[in-house]
C-alpha positions, -999 to 999 in steps of 0.1 A, spaced: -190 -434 -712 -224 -423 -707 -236 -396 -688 -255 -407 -656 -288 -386 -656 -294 -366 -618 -334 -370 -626 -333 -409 -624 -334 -406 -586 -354 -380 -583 -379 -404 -603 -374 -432 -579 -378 -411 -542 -414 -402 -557 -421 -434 -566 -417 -446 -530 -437 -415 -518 -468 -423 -538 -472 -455 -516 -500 -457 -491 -493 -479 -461 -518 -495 -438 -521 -527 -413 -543 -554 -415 -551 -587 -405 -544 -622 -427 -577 -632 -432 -567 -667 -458 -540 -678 -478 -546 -681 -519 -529 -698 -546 -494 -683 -561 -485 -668 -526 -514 -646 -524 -532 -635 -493 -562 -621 -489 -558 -593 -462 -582 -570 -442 -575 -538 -435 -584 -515 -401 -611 -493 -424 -630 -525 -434 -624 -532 -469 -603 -564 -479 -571 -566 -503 -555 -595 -522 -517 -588 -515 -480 -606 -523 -451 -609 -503 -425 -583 -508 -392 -594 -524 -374 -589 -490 -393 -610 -470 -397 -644 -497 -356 -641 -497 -355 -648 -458 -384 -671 -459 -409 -650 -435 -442 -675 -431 -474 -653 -429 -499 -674 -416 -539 -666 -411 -547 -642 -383 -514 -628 -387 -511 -589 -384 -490 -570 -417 -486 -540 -427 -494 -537 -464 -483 -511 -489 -506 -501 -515 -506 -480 -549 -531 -453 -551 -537 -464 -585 -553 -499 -577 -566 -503 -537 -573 -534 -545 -536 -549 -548 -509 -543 -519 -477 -556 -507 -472 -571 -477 -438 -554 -461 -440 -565 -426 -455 -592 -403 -458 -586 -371 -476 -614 -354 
């Protein structure tokens, strides 16, 4: 049997704590279910659908508000977590 490793979530709780979280605004609706989304500071973002929300079939339409998560590696790519109309 082998031995289950304490670091592994250790590993993982960073991971979520490197993410950077901001709202936006849907500002048009791309190809492959990609979005292009505007943020409060200005800048805009091409961001995907979070695994979550495609399972329960959440429609994000233009003009809708979301809260998008994004990597400080690349600010250019997000996540969209939540829609909040």
């Amino acid at each position: 049997m082998p031995k289950k490793n304490g670091n592994r979530n250790e590993e993982k709780v960073t991971k979520t704590k490197d993410k950077i979280e901001v709202e936006g605004v849907v500002t048009e609706v791309l190809k492959g279910s990609d979005y292009l989304v505007e943020l409060e500071n200005g800048h805009t973002v091409k961001a995907y659908v979070s695994g979550k929300m495609r399972i329960h079939m959440i429609r994000i339409l233009p003009g809708d508000k979301v809260t998008v998560e994004l990597s400080p590696y690349d600010l250019t790519r997000g996540i969209i977590t939540w829609n909040k109309r």
